[in-house]
N, C-alpha and C positions, 0 to 999 in steps of 0.2 A: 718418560719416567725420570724421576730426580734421584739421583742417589743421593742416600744418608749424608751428613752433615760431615768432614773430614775429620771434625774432631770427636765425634761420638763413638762412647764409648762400644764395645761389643755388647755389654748387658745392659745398656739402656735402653730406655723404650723406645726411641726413635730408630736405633738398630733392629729392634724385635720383631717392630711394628716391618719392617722394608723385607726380615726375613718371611716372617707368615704370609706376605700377601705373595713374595716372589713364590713360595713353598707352593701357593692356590692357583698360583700361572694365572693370577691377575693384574690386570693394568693399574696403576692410579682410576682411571677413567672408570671401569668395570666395576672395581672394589667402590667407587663413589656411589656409582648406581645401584648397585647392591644394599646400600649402610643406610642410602640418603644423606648422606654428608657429600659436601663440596669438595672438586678435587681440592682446589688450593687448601682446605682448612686437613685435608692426607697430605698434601704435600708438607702444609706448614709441621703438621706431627711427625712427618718422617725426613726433617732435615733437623729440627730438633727446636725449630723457633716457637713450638707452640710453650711457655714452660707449665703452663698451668690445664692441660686438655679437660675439662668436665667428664664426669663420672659415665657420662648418658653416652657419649661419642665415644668415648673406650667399648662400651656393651655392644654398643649398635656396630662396633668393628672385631670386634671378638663373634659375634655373632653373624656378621656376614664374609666373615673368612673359614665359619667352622669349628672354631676352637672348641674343644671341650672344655667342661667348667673351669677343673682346674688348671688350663696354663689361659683361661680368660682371667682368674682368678690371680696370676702371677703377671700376668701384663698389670691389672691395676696395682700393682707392687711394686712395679719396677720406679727408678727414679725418674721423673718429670722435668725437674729443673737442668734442664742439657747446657744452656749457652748463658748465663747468666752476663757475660760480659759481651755479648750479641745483640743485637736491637736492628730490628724492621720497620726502616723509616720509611715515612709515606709523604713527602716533603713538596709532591707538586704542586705549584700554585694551581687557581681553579683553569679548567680549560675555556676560552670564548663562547661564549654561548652564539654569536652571530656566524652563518654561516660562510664558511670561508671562499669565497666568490673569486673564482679563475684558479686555485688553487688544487684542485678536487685530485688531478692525476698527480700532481706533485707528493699531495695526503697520500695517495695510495702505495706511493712507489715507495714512501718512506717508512711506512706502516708496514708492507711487506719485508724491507731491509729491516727492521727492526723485530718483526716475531719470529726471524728464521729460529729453527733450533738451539743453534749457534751461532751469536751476532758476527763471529768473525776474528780473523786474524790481526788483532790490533788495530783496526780501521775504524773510526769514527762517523758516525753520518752528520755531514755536516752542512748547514745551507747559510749563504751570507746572503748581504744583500743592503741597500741604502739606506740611510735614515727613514724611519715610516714604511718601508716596505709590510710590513709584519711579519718577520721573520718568528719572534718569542711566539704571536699568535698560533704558526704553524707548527715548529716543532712542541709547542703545549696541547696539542691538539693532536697530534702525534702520539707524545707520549702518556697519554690518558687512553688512548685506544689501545696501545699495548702493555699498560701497565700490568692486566693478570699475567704478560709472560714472566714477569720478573718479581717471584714470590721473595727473595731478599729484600725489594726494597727500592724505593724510586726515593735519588738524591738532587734537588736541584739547588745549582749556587748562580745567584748573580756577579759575574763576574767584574761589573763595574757599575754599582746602579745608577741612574739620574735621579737626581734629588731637584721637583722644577722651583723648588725654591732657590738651594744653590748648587746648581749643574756642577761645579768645579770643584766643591767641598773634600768628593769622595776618590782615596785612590785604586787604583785597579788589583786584586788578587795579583799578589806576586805567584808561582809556583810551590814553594815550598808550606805557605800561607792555603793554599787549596788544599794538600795534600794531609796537613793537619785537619781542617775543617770536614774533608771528608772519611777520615779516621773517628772525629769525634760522631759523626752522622752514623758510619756503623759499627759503633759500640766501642770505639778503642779508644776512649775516654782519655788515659793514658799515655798518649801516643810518644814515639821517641824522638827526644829533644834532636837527634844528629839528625840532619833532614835527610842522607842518605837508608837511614836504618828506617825512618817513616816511610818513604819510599818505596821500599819493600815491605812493609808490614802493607802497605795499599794495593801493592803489587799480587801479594798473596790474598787477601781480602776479596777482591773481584775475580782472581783466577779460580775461586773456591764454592764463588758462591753467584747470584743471579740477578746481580745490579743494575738498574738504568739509570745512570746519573745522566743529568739533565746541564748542561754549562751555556748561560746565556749574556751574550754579550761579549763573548770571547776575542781579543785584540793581539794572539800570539801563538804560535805555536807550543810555545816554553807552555802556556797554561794549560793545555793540551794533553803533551806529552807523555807527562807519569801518568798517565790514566789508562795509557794503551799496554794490553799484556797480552802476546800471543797465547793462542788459545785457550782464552779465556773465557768463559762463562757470563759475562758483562760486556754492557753494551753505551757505547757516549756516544749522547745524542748534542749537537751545538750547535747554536744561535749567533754567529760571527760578524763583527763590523768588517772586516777585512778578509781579505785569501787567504789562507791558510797554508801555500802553496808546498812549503817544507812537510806536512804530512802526512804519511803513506797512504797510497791512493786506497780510494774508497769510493761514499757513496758522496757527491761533493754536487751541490745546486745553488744557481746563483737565479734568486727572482728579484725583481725591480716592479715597477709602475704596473697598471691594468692597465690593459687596451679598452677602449670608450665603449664598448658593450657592454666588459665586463663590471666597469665604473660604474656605468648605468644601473647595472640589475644590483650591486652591492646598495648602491643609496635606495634604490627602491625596494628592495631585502631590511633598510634599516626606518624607511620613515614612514612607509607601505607606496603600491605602485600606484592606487587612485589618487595620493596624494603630488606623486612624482608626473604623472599621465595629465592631471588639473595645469600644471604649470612648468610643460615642456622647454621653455625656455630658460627659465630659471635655473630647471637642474642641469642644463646644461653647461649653464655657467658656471655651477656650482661643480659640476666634474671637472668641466677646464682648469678651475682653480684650486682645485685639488691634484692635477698634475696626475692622476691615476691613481696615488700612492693608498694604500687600504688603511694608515693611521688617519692620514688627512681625513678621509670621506668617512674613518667610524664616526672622527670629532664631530664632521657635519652633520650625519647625521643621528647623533645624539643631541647635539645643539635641537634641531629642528623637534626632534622628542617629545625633548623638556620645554618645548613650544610651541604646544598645537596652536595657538595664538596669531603666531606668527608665518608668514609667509617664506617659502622655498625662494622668490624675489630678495626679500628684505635679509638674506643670508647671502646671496648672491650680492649684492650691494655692498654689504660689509666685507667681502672678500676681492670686492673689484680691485680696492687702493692695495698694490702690492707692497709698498711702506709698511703695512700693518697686517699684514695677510698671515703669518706665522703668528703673531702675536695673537691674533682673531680664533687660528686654530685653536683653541684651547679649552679643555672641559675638564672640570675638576682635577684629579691627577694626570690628566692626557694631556699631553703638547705637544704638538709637533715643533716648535721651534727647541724644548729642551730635548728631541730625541737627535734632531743635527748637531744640536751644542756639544753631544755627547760625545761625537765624532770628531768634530770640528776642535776639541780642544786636546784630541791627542795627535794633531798633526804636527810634525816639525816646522821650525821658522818659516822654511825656505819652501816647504808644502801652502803654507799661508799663503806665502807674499803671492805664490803663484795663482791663487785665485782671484786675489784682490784686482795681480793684474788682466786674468783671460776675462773677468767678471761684465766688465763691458761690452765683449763683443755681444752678449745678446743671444748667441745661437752657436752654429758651428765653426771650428776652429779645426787646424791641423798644424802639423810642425812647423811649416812657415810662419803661421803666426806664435807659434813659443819662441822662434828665433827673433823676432820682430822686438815682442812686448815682453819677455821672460830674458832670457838668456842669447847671445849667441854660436854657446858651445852647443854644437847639433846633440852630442853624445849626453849634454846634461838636461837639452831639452827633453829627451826621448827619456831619461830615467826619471825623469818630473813626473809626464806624463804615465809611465809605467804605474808607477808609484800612487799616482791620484786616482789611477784608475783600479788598483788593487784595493785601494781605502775607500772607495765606495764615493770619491765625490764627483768621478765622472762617469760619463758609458761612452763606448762607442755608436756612431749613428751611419748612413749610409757612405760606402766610399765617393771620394768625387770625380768628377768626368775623366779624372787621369788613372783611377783606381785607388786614389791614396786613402788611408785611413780618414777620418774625422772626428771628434769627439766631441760633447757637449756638456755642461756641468749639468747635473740633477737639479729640476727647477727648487725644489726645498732649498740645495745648498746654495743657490742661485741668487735667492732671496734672503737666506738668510748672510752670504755675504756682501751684500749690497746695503742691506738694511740694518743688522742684528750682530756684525762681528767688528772687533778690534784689529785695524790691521796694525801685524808685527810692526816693533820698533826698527830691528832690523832689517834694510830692505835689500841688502847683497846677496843673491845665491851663493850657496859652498855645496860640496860636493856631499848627497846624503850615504 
């Protein structure tokens, strides 16, 4: 059940409405079934966001709570317009229609952290993950499944978009710049110039009421932060280039690459599987050189789509020269080389230089080779690599016959800096 709106009045209808049904010892649920109206369109009249309820859905609730004529009669009398300065925004972009292949228990797990009752004590569900992974995919897909729990209002911001024309045009949401935009999103038009006093007008806004804001592309904690309000009634959901590692633990997943099964059924999910099954070889190449990632293999196949023409071969061939293999990736607004750019150009100098130089080895690498071709301060190889590995541009891979770690850059970043990136002018490490 939703209690009344904090700020409605005692004699307004939105109060009246929450008194007669508790008075009936009926649920939302109960009194739905009863009217034929939809819970949410009870909830939305008894928090106060409906301002204009139709003549017919007042009767049909006057009458399946009992009322006699006249206090049905005094309900339609009462004032309507409760929140005037309140607005229920519905802001999701559309969710993926392909289905999200290797992902299914991740969906679920997020899906259930998100419709609890109460999303929680400040904590964010939040999942990172590499260029291409499709992170935006799953948490949109996410939050379109739970969206009736939050009859307030589904908020979502790009936190730093890619533009594949110019990747570097756009800069990132500062904090205080977020906390305005999502004041303007619900309803507070208005909002207060000190950016501490928006801060809590945002603060009280979510604690009050039943939000899902959505933050995609998130590169900080600081963007993060004002958004978490213990016990609060609202829930953030985030799409992260990076750890997030500063805040308060939660629901936190880190997905990368398909495994070659799961690679397989996705292109065969996108081009169909007689066509994938005709030209076994081909698709295989065509996974290889997608590296697993679920951006790379939607481009492909959509490429192949918008080609019935063409051969699963002659896509595979185009994708062989790794020179040009990012470049290739690309379909209308989709690119995988502008979703690395994205990344790739909010690394510090000395995060560059260091790929430009492990770029070569090809494969795996460990701290001896950072000491070698990086640095040879052990302590500032070891924060290099910390660091590249929180930033999504490497992974860990098997340890070696001594047990030591090893690491390998993501073949996207791999190629793209080999191929597609400017290396810094400076080439000295300093300490990050």
């Amino acid at each position: 059940m939703s209690p009344p709106h904090a700020a409605a009045g005692p004699d307004s209808l939105a109060a009246a409405l929450v008194r007669a049904r508790e008075a009936a010892c009926l649920t939302q649920g109960e009194l739905a079934e009863r009217s034929g109206l939809s819970v949410r369109a009870i909830r939305n009249l008894e928090t106060g966001h409906t301002a204009r309820p139709r003549k017919q859905s007042l009767l049909l609730l006057a009458e399946a709570l009992g009322l006699p004529s006249r206090e049905a009669g005094r309900l339609l009398r009462l004032p309507r317009t409760e929140h005037p300065e309140m607005s229920v925004p519905a802001e999701l972009p559309a969710a993926p229609r392909h289905r999200l292949v290797g992902r299914q228990g991740l969906l679920a797990d997020l899906t259930a952290r998100l419709a609890r009752p109460e999303p929680g004590p400040g904590r964010p569900a939040v999942v990172v993950g590499p260029p291409g992974a499709g992170k935006t995919a799953l948490v949109l897909r996410a939050a379109h499944e739970v969206r009736d729990r939050f009859p307030d209002g589904q908020v979502y911001v790009d936190l730093h978009p890619a533009s594949p024309i110019s990747p570097t045009s756009s800069l990132p949401f500062t904090s205080d710049v977020l906390v305005r935009r999502l004041l303007r999103s619900l309803g507070g038009a208005a909002a207060a110039e000190n950016p501490e006093e928006a801060r809590a007008r945002l603060r009280d806004a979510l604690s009050r009421r039943r939000v899902l804001v959505v933050l995609d592309n998130a590169d900080s904690e600081a963007q993060v932060r004002p958004l978490l309000v213990d016990g609060g009634r609202s829930a953030v959901l985030v799409a992260a280039r990076r750890e997030l590692s500063a805040l308060p633990d939660g629901f936190h997943r880190r997905i990368g690459a398909l495994d070659r099964p799961d690679a397989h059924r996705m292109l065969a999910d996108l081009v169909g599987t007689a066509r994938v099954r005709a030209e076994r070889p081909a698709a295989q190449r065509v996974v290889e050189s997608c590296a697993g990632l679920p951006l790379a293999l939607h481009i492909a196949g959509l490429w192949l789509t918008a080609r019935p023409h063409r051969s699963l071969g002659d896509l595979a061939d185009r994708l062989a020269d790794e020179s040009e293999r990012l470049r290739s990736l690309r379909v209308g607004d989709l690119s995988l080389h502008t979703s690395v750019t994205a990344y790739y150009r909010l690394l510090p100098p000395p995060l560059r230089t260091s790929l430009h130089q492990l770029e070569p080895i090809g494969g795996d690498f460990g701290i001896d080779q950072m000491l070698s071709r990086v640095t040879p301060s052990r302590r500032l190889a070891v924060d290099l690599l910390e660091d590249l590995l929180h930033r999504q541009m490497i992974h860990t891979g098997e340890p070696d016959r001594n047990g030591k770690i090893r690491y390998r850059l993501y073949d996207a970043v791999r190629l793209y800096v080999a191929h597609g990136a400017v290396l810094p002018r400076a080439r000295h490490l300093h300490c990050l």
